[in-house]
PDB file of N, CA, C and O in Angstrom:
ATOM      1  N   UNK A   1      91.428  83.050 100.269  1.00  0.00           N
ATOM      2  CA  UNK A   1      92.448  82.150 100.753  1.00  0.00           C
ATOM      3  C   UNK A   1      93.180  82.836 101.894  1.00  0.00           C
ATOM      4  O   UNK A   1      93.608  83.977 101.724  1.00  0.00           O
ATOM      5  N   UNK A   2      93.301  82.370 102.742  1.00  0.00           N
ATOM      6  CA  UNK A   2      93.624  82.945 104.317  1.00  0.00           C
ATOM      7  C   UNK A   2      95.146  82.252 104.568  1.00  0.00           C
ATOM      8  O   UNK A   2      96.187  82.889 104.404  1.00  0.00           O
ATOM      9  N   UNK A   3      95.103  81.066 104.926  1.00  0.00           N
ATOM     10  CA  UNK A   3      96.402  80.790 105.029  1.00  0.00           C
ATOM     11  C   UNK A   3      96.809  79.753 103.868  1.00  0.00           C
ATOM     12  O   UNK A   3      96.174  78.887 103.266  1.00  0.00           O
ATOM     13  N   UNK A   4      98.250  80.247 103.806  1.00  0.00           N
ATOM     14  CA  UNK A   4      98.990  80.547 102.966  1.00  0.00           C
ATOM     15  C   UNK A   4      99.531  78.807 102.830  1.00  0.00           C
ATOM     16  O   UNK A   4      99.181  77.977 103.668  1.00  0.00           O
ATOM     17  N   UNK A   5     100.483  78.435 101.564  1.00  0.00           N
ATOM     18  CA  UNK A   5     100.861  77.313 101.192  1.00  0.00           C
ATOM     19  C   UNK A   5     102.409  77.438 100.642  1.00  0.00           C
ATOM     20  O   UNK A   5     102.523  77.891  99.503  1.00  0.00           O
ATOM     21  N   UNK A   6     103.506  77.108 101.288  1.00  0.00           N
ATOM     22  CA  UNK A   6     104.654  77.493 100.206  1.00  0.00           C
ATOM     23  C   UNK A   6     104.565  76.863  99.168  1.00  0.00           C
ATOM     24  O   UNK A   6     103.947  75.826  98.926  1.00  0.00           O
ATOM     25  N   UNK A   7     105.153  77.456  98.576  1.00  0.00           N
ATOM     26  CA  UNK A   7     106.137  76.824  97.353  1.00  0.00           C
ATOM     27  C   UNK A   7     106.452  75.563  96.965  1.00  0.00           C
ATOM     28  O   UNK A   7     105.922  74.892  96.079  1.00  0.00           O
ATOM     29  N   UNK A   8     107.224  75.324  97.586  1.00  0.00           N
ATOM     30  CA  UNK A   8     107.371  73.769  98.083  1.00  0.00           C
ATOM     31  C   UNK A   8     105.994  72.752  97.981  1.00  0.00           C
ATOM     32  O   UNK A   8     105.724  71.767  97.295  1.00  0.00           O
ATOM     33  N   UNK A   9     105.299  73.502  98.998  1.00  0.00           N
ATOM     34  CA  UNK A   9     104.433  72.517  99.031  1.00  0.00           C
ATOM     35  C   UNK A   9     103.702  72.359  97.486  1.00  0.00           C
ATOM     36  O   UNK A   9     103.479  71.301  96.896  1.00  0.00           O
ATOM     37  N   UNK A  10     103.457  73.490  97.111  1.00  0.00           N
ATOM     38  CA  UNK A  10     102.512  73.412  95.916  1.00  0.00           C
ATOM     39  C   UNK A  10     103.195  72.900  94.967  1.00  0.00           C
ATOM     40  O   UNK A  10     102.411  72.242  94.283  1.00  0.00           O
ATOM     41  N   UNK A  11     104.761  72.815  94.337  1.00  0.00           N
ATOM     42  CA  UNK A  11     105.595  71.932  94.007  1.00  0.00           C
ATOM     43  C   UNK A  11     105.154  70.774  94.077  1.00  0.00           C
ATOM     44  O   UNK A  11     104.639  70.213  93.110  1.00  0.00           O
ATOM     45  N   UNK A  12     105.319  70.109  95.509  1.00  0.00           N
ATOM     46  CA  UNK A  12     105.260  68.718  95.592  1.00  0.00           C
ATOM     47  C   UNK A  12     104.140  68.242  95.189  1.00  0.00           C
ATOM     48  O   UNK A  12     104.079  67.362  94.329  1.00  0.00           O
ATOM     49  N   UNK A  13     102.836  68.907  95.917  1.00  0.00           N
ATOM     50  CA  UNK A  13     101.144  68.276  95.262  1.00  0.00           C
ATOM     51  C   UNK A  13     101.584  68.063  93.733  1.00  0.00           C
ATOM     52  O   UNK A  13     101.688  66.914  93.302  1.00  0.00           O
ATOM     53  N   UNK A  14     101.845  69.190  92.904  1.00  0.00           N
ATOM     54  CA  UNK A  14     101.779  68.996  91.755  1.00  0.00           C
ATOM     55  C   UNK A  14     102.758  67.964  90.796  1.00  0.00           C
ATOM     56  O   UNK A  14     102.662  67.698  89.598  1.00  0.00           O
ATOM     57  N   UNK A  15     103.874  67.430  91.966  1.00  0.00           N
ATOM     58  CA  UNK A  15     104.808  66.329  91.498  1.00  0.00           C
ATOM     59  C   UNK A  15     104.475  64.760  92.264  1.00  0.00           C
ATOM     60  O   UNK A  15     105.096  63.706  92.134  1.00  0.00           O
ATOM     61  N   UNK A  16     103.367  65.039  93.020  1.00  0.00           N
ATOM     62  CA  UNK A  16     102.564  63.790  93.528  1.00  0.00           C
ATOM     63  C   UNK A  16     101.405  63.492  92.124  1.00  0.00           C
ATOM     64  O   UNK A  16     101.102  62.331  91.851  1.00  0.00           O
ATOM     65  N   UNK A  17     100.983  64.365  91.526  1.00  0.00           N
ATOM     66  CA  UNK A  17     100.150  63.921  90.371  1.00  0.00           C
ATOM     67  C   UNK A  17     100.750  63.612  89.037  1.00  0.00           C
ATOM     68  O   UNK A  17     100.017  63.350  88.084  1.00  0.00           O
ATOM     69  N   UNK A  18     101.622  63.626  88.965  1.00  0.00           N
ATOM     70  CA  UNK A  18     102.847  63.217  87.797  1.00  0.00           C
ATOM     71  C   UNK A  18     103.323  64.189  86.976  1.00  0.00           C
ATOM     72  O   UNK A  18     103.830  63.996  85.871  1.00  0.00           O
ATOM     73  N   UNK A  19     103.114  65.531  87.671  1.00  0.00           N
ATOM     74  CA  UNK A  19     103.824  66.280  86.524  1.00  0.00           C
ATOM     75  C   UNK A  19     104.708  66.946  86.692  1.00  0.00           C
ATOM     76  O   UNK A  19     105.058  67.638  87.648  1.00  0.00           O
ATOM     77  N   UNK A  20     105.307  66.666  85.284  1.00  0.00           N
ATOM     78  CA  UNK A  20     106.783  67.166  85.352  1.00  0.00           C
ATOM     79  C   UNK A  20     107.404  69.116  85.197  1.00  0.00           C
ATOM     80  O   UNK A  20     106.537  69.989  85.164  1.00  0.00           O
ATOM     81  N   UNK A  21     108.479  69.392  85.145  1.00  0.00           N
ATOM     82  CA  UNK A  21     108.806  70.411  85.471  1.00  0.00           C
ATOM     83  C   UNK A  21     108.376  70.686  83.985  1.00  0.00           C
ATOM     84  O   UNK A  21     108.156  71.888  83.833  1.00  0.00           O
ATOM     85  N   UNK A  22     108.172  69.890  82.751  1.00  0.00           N
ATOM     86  CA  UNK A  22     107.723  70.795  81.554  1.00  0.00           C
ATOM     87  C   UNK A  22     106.452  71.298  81.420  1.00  0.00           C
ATOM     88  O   UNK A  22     106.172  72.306  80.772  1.00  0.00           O
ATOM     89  N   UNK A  23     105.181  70.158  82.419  1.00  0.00           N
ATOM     90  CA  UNK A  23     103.864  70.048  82.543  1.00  0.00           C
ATOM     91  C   UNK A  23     103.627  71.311  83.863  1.00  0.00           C
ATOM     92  O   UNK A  23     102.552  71.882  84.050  1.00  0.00           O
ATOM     93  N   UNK A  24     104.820  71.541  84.627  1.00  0.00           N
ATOM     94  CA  UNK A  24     104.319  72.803  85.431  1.00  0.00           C
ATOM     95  C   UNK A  24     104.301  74.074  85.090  1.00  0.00           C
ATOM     96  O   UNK A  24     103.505  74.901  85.535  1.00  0.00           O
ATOM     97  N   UNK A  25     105.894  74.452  83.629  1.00  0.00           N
ATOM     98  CA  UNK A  25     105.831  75.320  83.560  1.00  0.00           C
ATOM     99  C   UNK A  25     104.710  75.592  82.143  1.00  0.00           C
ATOM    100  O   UNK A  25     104.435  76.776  81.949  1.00  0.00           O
ATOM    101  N   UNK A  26     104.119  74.629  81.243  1.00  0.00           N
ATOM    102  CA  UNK A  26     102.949  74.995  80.684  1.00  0.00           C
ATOM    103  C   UNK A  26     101.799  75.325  81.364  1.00  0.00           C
ATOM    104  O   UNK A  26     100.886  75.740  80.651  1.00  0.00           O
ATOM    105  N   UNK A  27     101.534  75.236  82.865  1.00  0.00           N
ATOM    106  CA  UNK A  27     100.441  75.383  83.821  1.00  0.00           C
ATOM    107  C   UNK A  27     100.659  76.690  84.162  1.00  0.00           C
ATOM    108  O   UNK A  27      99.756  77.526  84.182  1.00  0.00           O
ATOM    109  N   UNK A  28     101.959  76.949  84.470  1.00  0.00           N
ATOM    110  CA  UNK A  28     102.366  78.708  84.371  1.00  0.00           C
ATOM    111  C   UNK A  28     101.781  79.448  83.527  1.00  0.00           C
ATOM    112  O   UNK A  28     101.022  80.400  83.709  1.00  0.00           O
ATOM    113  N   UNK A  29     102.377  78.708  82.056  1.00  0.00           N
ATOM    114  CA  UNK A  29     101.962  79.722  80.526  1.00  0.00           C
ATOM    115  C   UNK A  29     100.716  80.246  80.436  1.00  0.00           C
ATOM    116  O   UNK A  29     100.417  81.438  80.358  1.00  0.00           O
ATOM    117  N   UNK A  30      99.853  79.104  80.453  1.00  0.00           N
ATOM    118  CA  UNK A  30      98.294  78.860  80.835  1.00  0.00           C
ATOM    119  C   UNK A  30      97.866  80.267  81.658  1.00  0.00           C
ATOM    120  O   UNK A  30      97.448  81.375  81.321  1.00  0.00           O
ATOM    121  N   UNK A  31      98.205  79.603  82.922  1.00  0.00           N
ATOM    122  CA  UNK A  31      97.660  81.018  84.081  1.00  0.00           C
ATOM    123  C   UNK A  31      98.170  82.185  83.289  1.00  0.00           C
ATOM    124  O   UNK A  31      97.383  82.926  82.700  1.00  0.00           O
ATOM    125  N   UNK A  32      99.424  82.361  83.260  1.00  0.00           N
ATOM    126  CA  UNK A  32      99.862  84.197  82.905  1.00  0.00           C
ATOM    127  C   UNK A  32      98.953  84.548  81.543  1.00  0.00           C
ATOM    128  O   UNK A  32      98.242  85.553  81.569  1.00  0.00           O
ATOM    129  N   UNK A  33      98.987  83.812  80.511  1.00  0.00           N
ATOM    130  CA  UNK A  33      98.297  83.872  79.281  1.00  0.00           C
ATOM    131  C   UNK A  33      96.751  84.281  79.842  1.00  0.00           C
ATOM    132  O   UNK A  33      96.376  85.434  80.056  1.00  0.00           O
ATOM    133  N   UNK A  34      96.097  83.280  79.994  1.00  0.00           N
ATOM    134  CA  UNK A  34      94.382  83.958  80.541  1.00  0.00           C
ATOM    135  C   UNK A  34      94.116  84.680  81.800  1.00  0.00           C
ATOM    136  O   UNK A  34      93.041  85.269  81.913  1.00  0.00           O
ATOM    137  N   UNK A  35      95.189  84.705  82.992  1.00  0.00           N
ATOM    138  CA  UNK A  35      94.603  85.661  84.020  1.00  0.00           C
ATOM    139  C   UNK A  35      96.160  86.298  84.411  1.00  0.00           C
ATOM    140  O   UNK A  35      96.905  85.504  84.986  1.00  0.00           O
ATOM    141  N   UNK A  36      96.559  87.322  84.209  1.00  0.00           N
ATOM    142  CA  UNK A  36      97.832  87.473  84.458  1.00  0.00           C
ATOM    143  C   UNK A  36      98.185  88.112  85.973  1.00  0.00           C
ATOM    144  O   UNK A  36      99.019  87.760  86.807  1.00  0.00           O
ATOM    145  N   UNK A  37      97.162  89.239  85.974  1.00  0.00           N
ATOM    146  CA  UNK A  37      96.780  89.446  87.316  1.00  0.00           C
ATOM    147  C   UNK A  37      97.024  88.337  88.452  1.00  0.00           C
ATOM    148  O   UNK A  37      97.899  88.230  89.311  1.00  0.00           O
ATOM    149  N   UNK A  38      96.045  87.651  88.160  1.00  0.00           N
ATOM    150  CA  UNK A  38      96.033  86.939  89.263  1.00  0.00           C
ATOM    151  C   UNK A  38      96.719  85.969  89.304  1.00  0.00           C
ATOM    152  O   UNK A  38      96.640  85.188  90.253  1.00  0.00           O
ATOM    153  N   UNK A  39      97.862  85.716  87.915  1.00  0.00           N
ATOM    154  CA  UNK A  39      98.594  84.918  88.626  1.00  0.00           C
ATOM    155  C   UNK A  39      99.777  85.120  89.041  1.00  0.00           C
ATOM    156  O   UNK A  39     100.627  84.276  89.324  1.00  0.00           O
ATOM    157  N   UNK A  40      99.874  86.720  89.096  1.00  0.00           N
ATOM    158  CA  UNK A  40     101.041  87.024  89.860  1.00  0.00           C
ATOM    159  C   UNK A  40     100.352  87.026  91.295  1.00  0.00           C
ATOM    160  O   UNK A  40     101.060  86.564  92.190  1.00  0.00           O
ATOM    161  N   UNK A  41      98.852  87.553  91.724  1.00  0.00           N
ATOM    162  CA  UNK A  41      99.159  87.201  93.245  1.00  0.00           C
ATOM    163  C   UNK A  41      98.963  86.273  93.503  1.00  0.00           C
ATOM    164  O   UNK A  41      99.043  86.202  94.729  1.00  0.00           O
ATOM    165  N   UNK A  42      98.621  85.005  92.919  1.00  0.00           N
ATOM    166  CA  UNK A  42      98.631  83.567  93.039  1.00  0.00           C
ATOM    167  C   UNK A  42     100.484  83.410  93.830  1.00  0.00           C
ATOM    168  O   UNK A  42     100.684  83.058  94.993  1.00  0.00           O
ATOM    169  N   UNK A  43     101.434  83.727  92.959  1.00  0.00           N
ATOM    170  CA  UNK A  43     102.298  83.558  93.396  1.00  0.00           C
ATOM    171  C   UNK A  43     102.652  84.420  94.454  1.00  0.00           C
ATOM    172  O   UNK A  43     102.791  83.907  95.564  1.00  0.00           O
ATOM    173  N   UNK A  44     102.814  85.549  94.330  1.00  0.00           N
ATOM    174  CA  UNK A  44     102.862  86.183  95.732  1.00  0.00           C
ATOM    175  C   UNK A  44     102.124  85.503  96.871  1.00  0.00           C
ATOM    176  O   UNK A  44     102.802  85.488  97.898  1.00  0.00           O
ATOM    177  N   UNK A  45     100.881  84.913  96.992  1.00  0.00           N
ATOM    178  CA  UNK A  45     100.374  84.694  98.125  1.00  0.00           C
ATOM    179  C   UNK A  45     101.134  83.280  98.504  1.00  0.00           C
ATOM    180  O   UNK A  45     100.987  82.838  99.643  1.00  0.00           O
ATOM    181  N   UNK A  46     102.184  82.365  97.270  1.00  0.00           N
ATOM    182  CA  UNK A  46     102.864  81.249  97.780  1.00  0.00           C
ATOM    183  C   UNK A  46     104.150  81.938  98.784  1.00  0.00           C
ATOM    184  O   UNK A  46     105.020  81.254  99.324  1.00  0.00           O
ATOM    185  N   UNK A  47     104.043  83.337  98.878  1.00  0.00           N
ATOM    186  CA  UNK A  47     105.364  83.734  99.654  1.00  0.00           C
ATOM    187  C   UNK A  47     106.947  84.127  98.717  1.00  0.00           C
ATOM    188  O   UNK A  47     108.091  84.413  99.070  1.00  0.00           O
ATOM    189  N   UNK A  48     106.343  83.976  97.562  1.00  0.00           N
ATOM    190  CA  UNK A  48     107.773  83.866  96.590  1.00  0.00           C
ATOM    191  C   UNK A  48     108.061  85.634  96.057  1.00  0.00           C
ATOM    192  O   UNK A  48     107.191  86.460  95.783  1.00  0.00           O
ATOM    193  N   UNK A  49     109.425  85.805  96.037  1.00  0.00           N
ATOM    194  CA  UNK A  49     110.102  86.865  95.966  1.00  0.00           C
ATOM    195  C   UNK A  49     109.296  87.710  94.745  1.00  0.00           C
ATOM    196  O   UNK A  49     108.563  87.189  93.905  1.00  0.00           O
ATOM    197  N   UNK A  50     109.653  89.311  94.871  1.00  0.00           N
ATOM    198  CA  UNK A  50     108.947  89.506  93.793  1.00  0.00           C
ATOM    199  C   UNK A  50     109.776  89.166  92.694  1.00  0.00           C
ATOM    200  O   UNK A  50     109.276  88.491  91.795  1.00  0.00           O
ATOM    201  N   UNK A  51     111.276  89.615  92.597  1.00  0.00           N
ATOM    202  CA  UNK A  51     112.202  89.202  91.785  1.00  0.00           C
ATOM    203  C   UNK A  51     111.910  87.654  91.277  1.00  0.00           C
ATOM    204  O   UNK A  51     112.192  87.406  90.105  1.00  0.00           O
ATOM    205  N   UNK A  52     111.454  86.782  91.960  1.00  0.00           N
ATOM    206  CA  UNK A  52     111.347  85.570  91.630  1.00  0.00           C
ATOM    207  C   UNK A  52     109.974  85.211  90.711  1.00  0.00           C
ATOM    208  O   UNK A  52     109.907  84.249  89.945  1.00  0.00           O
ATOM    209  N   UNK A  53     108.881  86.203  90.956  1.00  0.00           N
ATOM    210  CA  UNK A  53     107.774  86.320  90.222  1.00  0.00           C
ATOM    211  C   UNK A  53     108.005  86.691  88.906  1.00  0.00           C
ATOM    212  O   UNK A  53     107.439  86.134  87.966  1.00  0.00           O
ATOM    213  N   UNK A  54     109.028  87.856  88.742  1.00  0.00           N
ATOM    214  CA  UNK A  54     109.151  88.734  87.891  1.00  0.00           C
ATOM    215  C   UNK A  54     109.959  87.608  86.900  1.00  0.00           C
ATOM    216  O   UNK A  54     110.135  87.821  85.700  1.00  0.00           O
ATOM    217  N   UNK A  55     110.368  86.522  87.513  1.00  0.00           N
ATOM    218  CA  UNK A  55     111.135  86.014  86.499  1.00  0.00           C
ATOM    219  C   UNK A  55     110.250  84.851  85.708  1.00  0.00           C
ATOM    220  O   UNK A  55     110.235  84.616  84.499  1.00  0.00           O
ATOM    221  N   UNK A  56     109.599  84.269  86.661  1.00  0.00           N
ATOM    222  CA  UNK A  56     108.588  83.013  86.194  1.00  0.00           C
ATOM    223  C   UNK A  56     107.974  83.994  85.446  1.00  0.00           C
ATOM    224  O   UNK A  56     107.939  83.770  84.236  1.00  0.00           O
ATOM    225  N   UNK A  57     107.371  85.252  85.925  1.00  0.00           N
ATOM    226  CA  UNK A  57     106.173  85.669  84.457  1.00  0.00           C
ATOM    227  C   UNK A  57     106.792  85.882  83.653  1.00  0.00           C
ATOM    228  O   UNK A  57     106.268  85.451  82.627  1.00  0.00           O
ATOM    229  N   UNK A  58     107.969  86.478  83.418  1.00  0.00           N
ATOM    230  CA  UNK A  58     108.698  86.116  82.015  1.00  0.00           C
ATOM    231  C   UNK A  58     109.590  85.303  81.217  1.00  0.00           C
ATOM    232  O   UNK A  58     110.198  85.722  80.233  1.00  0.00           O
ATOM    233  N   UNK A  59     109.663  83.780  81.810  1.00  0.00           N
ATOM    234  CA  UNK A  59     109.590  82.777  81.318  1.00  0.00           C
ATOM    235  C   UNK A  59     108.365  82.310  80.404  1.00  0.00           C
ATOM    236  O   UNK A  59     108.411  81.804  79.283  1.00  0.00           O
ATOM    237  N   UNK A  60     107.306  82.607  81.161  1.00  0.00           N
ATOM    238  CA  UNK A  60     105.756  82.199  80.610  1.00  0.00           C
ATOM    239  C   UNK A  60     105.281  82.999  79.159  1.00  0.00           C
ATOM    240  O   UNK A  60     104.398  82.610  78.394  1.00  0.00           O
ATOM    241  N   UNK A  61     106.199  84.330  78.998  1.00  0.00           N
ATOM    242  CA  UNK A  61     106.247  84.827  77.611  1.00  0.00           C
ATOM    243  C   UNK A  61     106.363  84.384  76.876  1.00  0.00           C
ATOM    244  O   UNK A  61     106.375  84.973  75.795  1.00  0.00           O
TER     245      UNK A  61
END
């Protein structure tokens, strides 16, 4: 993946398909649970803080 997508955007796609902020953060749980690695640079490569990573992956606990 080369260029990059904010936040935002990946937000919105995923609130154009109907899901809600409970259905995103089980899509979180999901990722950190089976690939954790990668879904911290999943998020890093959206541009998001590390502090801000550090907090979604431990929500997903």
């Amino acid at each position: 993946m080369q260029k990059n997508v904010s936040k935002e955007e990946w937000v919105d796609m995923f609130r154009e398909i109907g899901l809600s902020e409970d259905l995103m953060m089980k899509w979180h749980q999901l990722f950190e649970t089976r690939h954790p690695e990668v879904h911290e640079e999943f998020l890093a490569w959206l541009g998001i803080s590390s502090d801000e990573i550090t907090r979604i992956r431990e929500n997903c606990r």
